[in-house]
N, C-alpha and C positions, 0 to 999 in steps of 0.2 A: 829495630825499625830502620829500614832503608833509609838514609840521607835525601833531603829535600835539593834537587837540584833545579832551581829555575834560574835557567839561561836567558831567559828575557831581561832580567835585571841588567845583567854585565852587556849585553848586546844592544838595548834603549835604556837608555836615562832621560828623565826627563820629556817620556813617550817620544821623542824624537827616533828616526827613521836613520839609519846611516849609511851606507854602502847604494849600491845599483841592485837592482832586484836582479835575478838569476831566471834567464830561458832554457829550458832544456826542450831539446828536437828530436824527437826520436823517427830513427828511420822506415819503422816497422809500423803501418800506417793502422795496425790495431791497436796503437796506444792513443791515449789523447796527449795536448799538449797542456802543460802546467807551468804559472807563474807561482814563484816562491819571493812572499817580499820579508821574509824574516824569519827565525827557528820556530817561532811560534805557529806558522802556519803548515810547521810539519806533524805537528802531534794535533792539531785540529779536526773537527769531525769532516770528511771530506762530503760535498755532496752527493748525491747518487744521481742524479740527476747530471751531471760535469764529467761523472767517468763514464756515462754511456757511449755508446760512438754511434755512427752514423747507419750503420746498420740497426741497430734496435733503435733509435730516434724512428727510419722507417719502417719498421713494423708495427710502431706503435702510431704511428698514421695511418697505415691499410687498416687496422684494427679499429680505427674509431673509423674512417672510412667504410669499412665493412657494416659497422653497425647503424650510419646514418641510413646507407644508401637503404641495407635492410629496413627502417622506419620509414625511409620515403614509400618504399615496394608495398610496404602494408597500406599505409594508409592510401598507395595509389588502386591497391585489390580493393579494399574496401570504396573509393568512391568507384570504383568499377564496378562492383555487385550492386552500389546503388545505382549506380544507373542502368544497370543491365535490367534490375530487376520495377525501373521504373518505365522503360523501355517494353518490358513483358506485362506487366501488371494494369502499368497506368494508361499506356498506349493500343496494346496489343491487347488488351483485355485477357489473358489465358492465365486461368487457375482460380480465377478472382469471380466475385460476384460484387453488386453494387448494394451498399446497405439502403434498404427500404425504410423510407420514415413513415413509421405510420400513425406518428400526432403530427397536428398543425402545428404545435411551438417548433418544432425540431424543422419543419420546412422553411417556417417564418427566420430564426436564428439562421439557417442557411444561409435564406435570402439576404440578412442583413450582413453577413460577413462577403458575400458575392459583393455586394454591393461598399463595402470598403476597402474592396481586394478594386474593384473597377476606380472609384476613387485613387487609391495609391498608385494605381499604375496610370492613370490620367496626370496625376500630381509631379510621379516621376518623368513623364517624358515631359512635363513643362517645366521641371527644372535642369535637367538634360541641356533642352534647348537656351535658357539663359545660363547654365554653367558656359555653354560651346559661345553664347555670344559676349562672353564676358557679364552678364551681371552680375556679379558677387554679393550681392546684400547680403543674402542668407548668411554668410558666412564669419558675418561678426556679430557677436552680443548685443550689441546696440544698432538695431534696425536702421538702414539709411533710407530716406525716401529720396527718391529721384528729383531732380527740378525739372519744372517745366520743358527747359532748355535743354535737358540730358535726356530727354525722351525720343529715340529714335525708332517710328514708323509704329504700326498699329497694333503687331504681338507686343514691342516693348509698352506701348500705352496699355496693355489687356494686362502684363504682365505687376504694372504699376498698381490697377486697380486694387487686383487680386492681393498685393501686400497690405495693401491700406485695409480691403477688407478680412483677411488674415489675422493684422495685428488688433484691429479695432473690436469683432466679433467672434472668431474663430477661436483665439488664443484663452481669453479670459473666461471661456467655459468651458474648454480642455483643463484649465489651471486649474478653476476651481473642482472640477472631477478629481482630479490630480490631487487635489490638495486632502481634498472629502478621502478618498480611496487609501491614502496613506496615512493619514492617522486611524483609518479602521485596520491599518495592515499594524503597525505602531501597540494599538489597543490588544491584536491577536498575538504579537510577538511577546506581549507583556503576559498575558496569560499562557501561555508557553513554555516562559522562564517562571510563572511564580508553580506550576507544576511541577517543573524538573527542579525547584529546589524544594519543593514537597518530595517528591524522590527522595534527594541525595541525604532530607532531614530521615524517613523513614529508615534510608541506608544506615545512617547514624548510626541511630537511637536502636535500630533492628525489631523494631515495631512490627508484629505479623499477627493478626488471627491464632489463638494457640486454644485449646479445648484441656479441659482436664485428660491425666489420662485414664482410660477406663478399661477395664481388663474385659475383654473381647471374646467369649470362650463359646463355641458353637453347642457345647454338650450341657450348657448350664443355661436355656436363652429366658427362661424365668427366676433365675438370681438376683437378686438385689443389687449388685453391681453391674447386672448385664443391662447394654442398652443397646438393643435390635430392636428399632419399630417398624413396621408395615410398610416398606417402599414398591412405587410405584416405578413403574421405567418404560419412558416411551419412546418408539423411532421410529418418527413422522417421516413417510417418503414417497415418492413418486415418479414411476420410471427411471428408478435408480440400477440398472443394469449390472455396471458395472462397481457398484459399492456395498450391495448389501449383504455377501454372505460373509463379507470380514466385519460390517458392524455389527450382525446379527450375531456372532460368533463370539466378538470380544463384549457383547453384553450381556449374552449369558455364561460367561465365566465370571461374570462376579463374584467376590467372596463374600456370601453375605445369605444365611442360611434359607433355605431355598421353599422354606415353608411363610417367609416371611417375605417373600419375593415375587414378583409379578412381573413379567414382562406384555409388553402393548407392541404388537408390527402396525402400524399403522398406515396400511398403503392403500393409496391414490393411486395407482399407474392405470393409466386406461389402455396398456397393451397386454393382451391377454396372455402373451409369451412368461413378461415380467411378472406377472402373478404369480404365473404358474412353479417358479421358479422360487418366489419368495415363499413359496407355499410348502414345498418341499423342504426349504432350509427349516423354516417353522418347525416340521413334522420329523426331521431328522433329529433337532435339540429336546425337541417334547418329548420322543423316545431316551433319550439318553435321561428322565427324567427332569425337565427345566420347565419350571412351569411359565410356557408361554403360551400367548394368542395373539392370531393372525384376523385382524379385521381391516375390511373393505368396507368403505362408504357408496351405495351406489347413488344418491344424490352428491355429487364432489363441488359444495361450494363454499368461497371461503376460502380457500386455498391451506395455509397450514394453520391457521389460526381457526376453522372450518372443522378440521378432521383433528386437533386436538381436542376442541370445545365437545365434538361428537362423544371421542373417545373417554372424558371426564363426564358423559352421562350416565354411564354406565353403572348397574346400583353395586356392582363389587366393590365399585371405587372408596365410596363411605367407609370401608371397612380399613385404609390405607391411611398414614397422616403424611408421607412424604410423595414428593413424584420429580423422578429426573429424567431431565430430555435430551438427547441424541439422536443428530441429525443423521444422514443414511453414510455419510463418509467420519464420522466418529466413532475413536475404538478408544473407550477407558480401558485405565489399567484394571486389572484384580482388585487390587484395594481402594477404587475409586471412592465406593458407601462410605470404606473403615476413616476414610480421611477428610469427606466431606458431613456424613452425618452428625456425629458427635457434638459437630460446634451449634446445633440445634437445642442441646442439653442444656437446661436450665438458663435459657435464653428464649423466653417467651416473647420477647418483639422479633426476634431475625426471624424474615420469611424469605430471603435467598439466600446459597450459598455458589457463588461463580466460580468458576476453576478455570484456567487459562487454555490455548491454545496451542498444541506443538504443530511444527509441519513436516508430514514425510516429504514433499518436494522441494521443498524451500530453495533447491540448488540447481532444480532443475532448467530454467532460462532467467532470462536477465529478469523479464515478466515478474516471477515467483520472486529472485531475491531481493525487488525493488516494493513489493507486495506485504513482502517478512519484515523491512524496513518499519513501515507504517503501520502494522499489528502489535511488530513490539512494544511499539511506544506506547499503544494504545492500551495492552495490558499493563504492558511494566509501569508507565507513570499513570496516564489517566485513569483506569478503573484502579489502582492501588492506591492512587492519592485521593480518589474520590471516595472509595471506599473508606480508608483509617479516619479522614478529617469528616467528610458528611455525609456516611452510611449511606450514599446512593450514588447509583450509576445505571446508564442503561444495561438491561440484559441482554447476552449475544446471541439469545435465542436458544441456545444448545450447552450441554456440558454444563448443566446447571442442579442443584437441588433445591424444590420448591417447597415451601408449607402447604400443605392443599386448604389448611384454611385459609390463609393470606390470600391465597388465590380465591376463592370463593366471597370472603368480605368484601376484595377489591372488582367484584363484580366477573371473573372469569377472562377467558378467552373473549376476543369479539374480534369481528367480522370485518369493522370498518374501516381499515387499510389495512398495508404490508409489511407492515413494521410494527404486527401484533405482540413483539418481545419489548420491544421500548414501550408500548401503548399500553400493555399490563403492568410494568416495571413505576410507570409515571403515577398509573394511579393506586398503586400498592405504595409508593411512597407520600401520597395525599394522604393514603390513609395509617401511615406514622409508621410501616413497615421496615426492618433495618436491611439491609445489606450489606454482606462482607468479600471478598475478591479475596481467595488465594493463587497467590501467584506461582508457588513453590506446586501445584498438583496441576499436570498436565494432562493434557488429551490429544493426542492425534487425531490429525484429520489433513485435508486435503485444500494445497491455493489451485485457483483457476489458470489453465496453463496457458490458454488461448486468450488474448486481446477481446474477441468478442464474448465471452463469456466473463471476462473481468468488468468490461465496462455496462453490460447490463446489470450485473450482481450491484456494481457502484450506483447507476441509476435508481435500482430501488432501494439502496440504501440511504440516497441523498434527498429523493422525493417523498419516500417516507415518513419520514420525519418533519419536514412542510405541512402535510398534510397532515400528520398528527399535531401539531401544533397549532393549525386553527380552529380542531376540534376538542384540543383539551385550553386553549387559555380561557373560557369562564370558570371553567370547572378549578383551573388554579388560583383565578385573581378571585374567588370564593370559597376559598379553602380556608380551615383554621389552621394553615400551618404559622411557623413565626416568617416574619417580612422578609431577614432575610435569606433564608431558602427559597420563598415564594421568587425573589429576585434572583438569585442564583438557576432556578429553573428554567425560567422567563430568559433572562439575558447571558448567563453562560451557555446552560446545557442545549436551547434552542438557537438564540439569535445569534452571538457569537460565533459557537461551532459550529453550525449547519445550516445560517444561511451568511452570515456575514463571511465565513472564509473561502466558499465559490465563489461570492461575489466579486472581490477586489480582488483576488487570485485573475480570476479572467479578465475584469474588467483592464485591471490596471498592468497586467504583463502581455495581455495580448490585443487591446484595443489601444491603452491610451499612448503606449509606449510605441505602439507603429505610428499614429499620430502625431507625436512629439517630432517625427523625422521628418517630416514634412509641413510642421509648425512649430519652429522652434524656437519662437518668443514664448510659449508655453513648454518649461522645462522641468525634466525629471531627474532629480539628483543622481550622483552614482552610487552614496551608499544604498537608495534604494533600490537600484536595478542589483548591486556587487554585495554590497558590505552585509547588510543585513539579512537577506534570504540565504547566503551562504551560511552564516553566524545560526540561523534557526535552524538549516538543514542539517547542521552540526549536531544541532540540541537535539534533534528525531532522530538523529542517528545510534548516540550514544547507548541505547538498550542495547544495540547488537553491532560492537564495535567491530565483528570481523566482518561488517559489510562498509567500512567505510573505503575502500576503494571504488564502490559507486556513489557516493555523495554527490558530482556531477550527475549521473545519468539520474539519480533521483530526484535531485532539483530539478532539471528539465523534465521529467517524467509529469513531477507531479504541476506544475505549470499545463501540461500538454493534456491532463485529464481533467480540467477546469472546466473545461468546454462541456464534458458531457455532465460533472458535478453542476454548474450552472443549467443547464438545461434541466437538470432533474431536480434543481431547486425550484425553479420558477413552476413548472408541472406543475409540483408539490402543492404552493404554494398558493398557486391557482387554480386549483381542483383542475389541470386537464385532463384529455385522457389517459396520458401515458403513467398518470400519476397512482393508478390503482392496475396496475400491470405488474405481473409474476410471473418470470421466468426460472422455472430450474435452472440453477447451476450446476454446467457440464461438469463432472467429475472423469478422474482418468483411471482409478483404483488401484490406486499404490500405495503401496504398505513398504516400512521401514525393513531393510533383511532381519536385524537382531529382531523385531516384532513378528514378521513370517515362521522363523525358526521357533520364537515361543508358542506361537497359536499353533504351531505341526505338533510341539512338544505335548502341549496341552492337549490339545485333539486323539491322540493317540494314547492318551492314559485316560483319557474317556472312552476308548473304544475295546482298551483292556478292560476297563471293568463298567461295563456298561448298567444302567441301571432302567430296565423295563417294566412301561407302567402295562395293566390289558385295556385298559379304559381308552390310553391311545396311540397303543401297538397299532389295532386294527385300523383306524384311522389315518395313521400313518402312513402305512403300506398304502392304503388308496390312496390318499393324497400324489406316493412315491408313483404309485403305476402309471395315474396320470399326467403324472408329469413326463416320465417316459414313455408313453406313447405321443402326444403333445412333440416331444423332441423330435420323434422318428418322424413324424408329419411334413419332416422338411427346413431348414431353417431362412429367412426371409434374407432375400441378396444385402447386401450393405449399401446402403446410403453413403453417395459418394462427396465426401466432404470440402467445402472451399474457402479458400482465403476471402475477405471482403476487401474493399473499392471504402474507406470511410469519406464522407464528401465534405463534412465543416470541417476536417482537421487540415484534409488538403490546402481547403478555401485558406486556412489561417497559415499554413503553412508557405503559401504564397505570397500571402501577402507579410509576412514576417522576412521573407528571404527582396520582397520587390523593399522596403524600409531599410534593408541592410543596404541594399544599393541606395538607397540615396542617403544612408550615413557615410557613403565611404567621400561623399563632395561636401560632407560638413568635416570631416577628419575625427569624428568621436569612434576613436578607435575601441573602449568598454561598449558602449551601444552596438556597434559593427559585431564584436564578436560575440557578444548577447545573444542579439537576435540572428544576427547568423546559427548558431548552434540551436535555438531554440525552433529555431524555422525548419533546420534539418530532424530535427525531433518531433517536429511535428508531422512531417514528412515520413519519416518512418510509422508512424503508429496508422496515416490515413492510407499508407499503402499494406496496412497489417503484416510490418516485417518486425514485430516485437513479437515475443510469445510463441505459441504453437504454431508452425510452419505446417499447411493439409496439404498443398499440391508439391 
């Protein structure tokens, strides 16, 4: 082993320093220069940072220079297309149309945001003018009132009143809003987190819905082991153009033997094009042997709760025990039956079986991935913790498999709103029916890419439920269920989640909080505006962690859809008109590529061995000619499509950005950038620049 030689020893004794430190100068201006104050500091790690020179010092200044200025240039293009495109839109009206309200609440809620948009901006230029005259009250914690003798000329007397009336009357019934609005925000955060740790317990424990298994075998379907019962299969649709020969196509490939198997087209469209079209796909699968049917209601009312209730009249029907539903832009897989039936077996109380949601667009604008944010959560925690802990959840209408007796005990389809999948679901659970949620069996289908087709679909999904809630609470608080379900129903699944969370959503981020800025002895904390809506948007994130780089744009997002969640609460609520209104939602007809390639694959080994009934060959072919002739007739020009003008987001959006201006003369600089950014959010959505872009 090498000899230890440390020369520190014999060089400092006693850590003392001894000699003159040594400068070396080099002439050669690419060295740097170095102080040596002892042997030690020649075997030391040198830093890299000390032997750079002055040339790479500046490069690596142009380089962080380079990349600022770059971050200035974006974000100065970006306020540049927003104003360009607020300049074209908002002023110049070109591309754009103006949304038409056609309930009175949506006029009335207008009116009332105009009118505290005309407020804030009366408010602001009166504190403008005592900012410029020196009155600074406002600007301390502790209100000062003027004396007599400090009152100069008759705005400062106007000025004087107005605080007195302010503090006295204005302040202590903002506070109390304030105070009310936050503990129901408080009570929703709570139920939030006891969800995502019903989650993270299922994650655990790995608690799932599991079926025995049962050997499945097509050539044995009267075995003792074998369990094929009679499935129904419906896909309720209406002027679905552009979705129905991929649903139609991926539902009858099910695996699931074809003698045992029914398919229902269930179409509403009152364009005679789209029939003729659906009529054809019909008759093209009916040939390949699939036994379907194509029915048309020519009374269409009722909407989809109408034309299923029609189509479960039907006396074939009794011959069936199951029935699954799929909307016009759903494509189960192949073994959708083999993974949802079975959990039917030997479980005589379950009368649903729910299967989740996939999205082919999910990625396709900000819209969609802020939309996928909020589903996930809703399958991943809430139907899966509602399902494992208390067998009930609402149904999402679609992607489902029913009991057809559940459905028939629990009185059917009905008519009496638009939210006829929760309105069957509430009272199939009156009547002791269980429900289970897998999570792991998915379905494709299609988010809404355009703003206005998102926030109609929100509408009735918000007013729905209002309205079914003050037709089913006798029928609940009369029920023999145990109390606390009855409660759970009542105060979770209704008043909580579907009127209590639009309520203090809007109320409290977009009214009370521009208020606060302009009465500010009435105050609202900063965990409330910062800490906690962050912390929750965290918790709805976590189903689909690869979206947390919009956790921002989703916290403001969903802030900025309150307006219309609120309006479509109170509808609801109070039987307006807009409260029993149905809009299809636009579909764009996209399908995944590895899903396109399977359905060609599949398609094409059906056409190799095709299998022809004559019962409805001949049918067919008519069907087909018609529809071919029908084509050659010409096809009808396009419908030229446009952006909308929305008018309360604006209104809010104004008056969010006039509040930021008079936070920046109190210096709360969290509130400044709050409602600044939420102002601009708002502002984006009322100029419909989220989402699908038509002109």
């Amino acid at each position: 082993m090498a000899p230890s030689l440390d020369f520190s020893r014999w060089w400092a004794k006693g850590n003392t320093s001894k000699g003159n430190p040594v400068v070396v100068t080099m002439e050669n201006p690419n060295y740097s220069v170095l102080e040596i104050n002892g042997p030690d500091e020649v075997f030391r790690p040198v830093d890299k940072d000390r032997g750079k020179n002055a040339k790479q010092f500046t490069w690596v200044l142009l380089l962080k220079a380079h990349k600022a200025v770059g971050c200035v240039a974006w974000l100065g293009n970006i306020l540049w297309s927003l104003l360009g495109s607020i300049k074209k839109r908002l002023i110049f009206g070109q591309g754009v149309t103006v949304e038409n309200e056609k309930s009175g609440k949506g006029r009335t809620l207008y009116r009332v945001i105009m009118g505290f948009l005309v407020m804030a901006l009366a408010f602001l230029a009166f504190e403008l003018v005592a900012h410029l005259k020196g009155w600074h009250y406002f600007q301390t914690n502790s209100l000062h009132i003027p004396e007599t003798l400090e009152i100069k000329g008759w705005l400062h007397s106007v000025y004087f009143v107005w605080l007195e009336f302010r503090a006295d009357y204005i302040a202590p019934a903002i506070q109390a809003l304030t105070n009310f609005c936050v503990a129901l925000f408080l009570i929703q955060s709570a139920d939030r987190m006891l969800l995502c740790l019903g989650c993270f317990w299922i994650k655990f424990k790995k608690i799932k819905p599991r079926f025995e298994e049962t050997p499945l075998k097509s050539d044995d379907l009267e075995g003792a082991g074998c369990y094929y019962p009679k499935v129904l299969v419906q896909i309720p649709m209406c002027n679905e153009r552009e979705v129905y020969e991929q649903s139609i196509s991926a539902v009858c490939q099910l695996d699931w033997p074809k003698e045992r198997l029914l398919i229902q087209v269930l179409d509403d469209s009152d364009d005679d094009s789209i029939q003729w079209l659906i009529k054809g796909e019909v008759a093209k699968w009916n040939q390949r042997g699939v036994n379907i049917i194509y029915r048309h209601r020519l009374v269409r009312t009722g909407y989809k709760a109408g034309n299923l209730k029609s189509a479960m009249n039907c006396d074939y029907v009794k011959d069936y025990e199951f029935v699954a539903i799929f909307d016009a832009d759903f494509q189960p897989k192949p073994d959708f039956l083999k993974l949802t039936v079975p959990h039917f077996k030997d479980n005589p109380e379950l009368g649903l079986v729910q299967a989740r949601w996939a999205f082919v667009n999910r990625d396709e604008n900000l819209l969609t991935r802020l939309q996928n944010i909020n589903l996930c959560f809703h399958f991943e925690v809430e139907q899966q913790v509602n399902g494992v802990f208390l067998n009930f959840f609402g149904f999402n209408g679609t992607a489902g498999v029913w009991r057809i007796k559940a459905l028939e005990e629990s009185g059917g389809w009905l008519e009496r709103t638009t939210v006829e999948d929760m309105d069957i679901a509430v009272r199939a659970h009156l009547n002791g029916w269980k429900f289970i949620s897998l999570n792991d069996v998915k379905v494709l289908c299609e988010l809404p890419e355009s703003y206005e087709a998102y926030k109609k679909q929100q509408h009735r999904w918000h007013s729905g439920p209002m309205h079914l809630f003050r037709l089913c609470l006798p029928a609940i608080i009369s029920s023999k269920m145990m109390f606390w379900k009855k409660a759970n129903l009542i105060l979770l699944f209704f008043l909580l989640r579907k009127l209590i969370l639009p309520f203090y959503s809007f109320t409290l981020f977009c009214i009370i909080l521009p208020l606060t800025m302009f009465v500010p002895e009435a105050e609202l904390s900063m965990w409330v505006i910062c800490y906690v809506p962050v912390f929750m948007s965290f918790m709805n994130i976590l189903p689909s962690l690869r979206s947390f780089p919009f956790i921002v744009p989703y916290l403001l997002f969903e802030n900025t859809m309150s307006v219309t969640k609120f309006n479509a609460m109170v509808s609801g609520l109070f039987k307006l008109g807009s409260s029993y209104e149905w809009v299809v939602t636009k579909k764009a007809g996209r399908s995944s590529e590895p899903d396109l390639l399977a359905v060609e694959e599949r398609e094409s080994k059906a056409m190799n061995h095709p299998q022809l009934y004559r019962g409805t060959s001949d049918s067919g072919l008519s069907e087909l000619n018609k529809l071919i002739e029908h084509q050659e007739a010409g096809p009808k020009p396009p419908v030229k499509k446009l952006n909308k003008i929305y008018k309360k987001e604006l209104a809010l959006a104004f008056l969010l950005l006039t509040a930021a201006l008079r936070s920046l003369l109190s210096a709360q600089g969290v509130h400044f950038y709050f409602l600044l950014f939420q102002g601009v959010s708002f502002l984006l959505v009322g100029l419909d620049l989220i989402g699908e872009q038509m002109s």
